[in-house]
KEKE-3310 file (N, C-alpha, C; in steps of 0.2 Angstrom, whole numbers, plus 5000, padded with zeros to 4 digits):
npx = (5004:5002:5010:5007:5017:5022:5010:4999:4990:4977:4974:4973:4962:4950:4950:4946:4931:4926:4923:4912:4901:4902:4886:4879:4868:4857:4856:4865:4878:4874:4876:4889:4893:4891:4900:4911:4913:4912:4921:4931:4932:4933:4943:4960:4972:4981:4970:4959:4964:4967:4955:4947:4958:4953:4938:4941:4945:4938:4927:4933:4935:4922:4917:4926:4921:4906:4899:4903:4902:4890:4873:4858:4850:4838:4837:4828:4836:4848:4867:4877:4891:4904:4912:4917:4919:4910:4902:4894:4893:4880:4873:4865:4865:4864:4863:4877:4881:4884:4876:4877:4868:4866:4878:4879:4877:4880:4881:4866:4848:4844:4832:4829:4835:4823:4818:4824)
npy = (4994:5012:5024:5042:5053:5048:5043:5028:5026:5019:5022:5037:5037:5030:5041:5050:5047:5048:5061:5075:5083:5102:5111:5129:5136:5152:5159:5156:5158:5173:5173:5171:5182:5194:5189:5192:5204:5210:5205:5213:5225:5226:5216:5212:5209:5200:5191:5190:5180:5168:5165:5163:5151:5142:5140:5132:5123:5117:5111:5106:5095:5091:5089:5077:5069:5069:5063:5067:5077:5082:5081:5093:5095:5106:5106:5095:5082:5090:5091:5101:5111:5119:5131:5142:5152:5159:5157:5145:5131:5123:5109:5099:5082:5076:5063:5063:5074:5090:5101:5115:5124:5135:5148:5151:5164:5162:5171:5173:5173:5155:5151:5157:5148:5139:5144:5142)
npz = (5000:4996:5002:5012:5015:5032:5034:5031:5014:5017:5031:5026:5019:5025:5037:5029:5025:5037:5040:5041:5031:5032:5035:5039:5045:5042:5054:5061:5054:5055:5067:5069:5062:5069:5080:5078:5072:5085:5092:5082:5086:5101:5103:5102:5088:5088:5100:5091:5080:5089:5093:5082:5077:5087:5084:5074:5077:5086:5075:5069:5077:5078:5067:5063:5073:5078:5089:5098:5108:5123:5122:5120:5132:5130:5118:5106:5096:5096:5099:5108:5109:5121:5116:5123:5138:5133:5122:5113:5101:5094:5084:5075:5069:5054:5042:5034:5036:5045:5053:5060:5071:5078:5085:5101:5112:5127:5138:5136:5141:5144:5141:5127:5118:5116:5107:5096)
capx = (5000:5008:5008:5005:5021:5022:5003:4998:4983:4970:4970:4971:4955:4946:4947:4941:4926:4921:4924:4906:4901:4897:4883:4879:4861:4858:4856:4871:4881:4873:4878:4895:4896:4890:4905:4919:4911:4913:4932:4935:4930:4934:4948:4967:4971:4981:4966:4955:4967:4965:4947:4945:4959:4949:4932:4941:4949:4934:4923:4935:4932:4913:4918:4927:4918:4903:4893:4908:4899:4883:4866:4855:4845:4834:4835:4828:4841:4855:4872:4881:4900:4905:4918:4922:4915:4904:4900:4892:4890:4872:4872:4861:4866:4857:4868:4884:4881:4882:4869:4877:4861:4869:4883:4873:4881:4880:4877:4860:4845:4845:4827:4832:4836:4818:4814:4827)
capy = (5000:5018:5030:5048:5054:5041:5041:5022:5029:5015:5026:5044:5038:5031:5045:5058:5046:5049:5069:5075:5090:5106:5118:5132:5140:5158:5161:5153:5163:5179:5174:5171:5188:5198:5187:5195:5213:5214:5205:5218:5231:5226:5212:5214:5206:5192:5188:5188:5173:5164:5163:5160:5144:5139:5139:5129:5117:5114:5111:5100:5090:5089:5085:5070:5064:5074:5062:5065:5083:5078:5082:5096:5097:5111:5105:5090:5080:5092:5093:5107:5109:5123:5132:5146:5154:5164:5154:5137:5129:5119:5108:5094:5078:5070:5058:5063:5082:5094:5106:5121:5127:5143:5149:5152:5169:5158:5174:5177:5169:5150:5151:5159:5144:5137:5148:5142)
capz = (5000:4996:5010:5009:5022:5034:5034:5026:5012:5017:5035:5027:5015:5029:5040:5024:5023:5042:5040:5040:5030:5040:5035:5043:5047:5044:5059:5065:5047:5058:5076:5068:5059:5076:5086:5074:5073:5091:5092:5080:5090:5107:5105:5097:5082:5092:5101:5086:5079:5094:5094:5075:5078:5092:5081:5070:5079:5089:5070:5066:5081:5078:5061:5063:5079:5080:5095:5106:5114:5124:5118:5123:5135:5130:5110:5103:5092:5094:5101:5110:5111:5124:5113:5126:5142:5130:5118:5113:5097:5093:5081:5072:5065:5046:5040:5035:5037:5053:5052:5065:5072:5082:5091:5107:5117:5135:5145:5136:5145:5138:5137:5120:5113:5114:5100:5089)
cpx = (5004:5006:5009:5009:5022:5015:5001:4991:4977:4967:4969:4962:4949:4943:4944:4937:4923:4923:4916:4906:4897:4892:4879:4871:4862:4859:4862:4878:4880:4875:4886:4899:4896:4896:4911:4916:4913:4919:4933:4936:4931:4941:4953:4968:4973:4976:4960:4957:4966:4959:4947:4951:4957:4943:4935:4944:4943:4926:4927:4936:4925:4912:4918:4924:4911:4896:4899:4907:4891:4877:4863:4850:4838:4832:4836:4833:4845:4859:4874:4889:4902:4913:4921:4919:4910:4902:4900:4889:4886:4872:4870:4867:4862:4865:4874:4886:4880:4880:4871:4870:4862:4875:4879:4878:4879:4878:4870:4857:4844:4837:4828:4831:4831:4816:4819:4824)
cpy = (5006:5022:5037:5051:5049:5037:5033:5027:5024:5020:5033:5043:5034:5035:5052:5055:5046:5057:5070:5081:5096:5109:5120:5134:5146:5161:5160:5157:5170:5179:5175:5178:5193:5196:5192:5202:5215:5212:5211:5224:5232:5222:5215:5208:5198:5189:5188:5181:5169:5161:5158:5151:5140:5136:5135:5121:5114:5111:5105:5095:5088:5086:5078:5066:5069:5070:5063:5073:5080:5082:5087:5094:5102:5109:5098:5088:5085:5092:5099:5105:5115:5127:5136:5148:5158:5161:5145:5136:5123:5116:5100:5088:5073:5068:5058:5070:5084:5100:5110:5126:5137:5141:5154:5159:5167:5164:5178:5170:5160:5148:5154:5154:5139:5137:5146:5134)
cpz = (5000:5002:5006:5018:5023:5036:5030:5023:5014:5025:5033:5024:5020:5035:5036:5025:5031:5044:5039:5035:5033:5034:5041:5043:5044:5048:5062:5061:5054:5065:5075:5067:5067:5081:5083:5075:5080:5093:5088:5085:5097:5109:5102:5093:5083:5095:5096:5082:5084:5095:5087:5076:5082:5088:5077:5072:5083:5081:5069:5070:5079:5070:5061:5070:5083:5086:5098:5109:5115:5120:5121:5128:5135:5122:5108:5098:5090:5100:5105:5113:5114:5120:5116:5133:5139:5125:5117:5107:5098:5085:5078:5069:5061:5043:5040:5034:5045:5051:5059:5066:5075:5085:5095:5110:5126:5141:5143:5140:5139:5137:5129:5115:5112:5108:5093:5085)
residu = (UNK:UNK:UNK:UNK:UNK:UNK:UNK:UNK:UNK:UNK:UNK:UNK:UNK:UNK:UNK:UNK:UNK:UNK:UNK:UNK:UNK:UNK:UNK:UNK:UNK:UNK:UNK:UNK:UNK:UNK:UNK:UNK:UNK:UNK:UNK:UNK:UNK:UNK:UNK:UNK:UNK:UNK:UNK:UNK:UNK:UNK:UNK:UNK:UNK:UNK:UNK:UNK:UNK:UNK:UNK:UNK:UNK:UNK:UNK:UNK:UNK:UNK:UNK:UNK:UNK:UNK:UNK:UNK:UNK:UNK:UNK:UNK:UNK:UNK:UNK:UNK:UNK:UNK:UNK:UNK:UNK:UNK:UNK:UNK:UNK:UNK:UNK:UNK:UNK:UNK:UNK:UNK:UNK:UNK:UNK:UNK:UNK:UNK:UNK:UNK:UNK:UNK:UNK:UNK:UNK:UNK:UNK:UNK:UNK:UNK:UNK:UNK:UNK:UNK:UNK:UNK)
# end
């Protein structure tokens, strides 16, 4: 078998086939946009990088293993992944898609998230 590095290609191509694909919501597209407007505005550029590789390292956990965050409590058949003390990503899984429902802002009331 040929390898890809010192990777064998039989494990790199069975872990692209348990890679899910994300989409996002609107809603969750606009929770997103409102996180950055206010790093812009309130963080510095190194703590803007830090967030954004955190949001990304935490996506491609939920990617490749997305029942390892527990389930909601407040939303039928979704997820939630605590991605910071302000934020919590909610998100669905259909087949071999992750359906990001919101990034939740933790210090509103979490009645809120009935409504989504």
């Amino acid at each position: 078998m040929k390898k890809a590095g010192s990777i064998p290609m039989k494990l790199l191509v069975r872990s692209m086939k348990n890679t899910y694909k994300l989409i996002w919501s609107d809603e969750a597209l606009q929770n997103l946009k409102s996180i950055i407007d206010y790093l812009e505005q309130h963080w510095t550029e190194k703590e803007i990088k830090k967030f954004s590789r955190l949001l990304d390292r935490q996506l491609e956990l939920i990617q490749k293993n997305p029942l390892l965050f527990a389930k909601s409590d407040k939303l039928k058949n979704i997820r939630k992944s605590v991605l910071s003390s302000q934020t919590t990503i909610y998100y669905g899984i259909i087949k071999h898609e992750i359906h990001i429902v919101t990034l939740f802002d933790n210090r509103q009331n979490p009645d809120k998230l009935r409504d989504i």
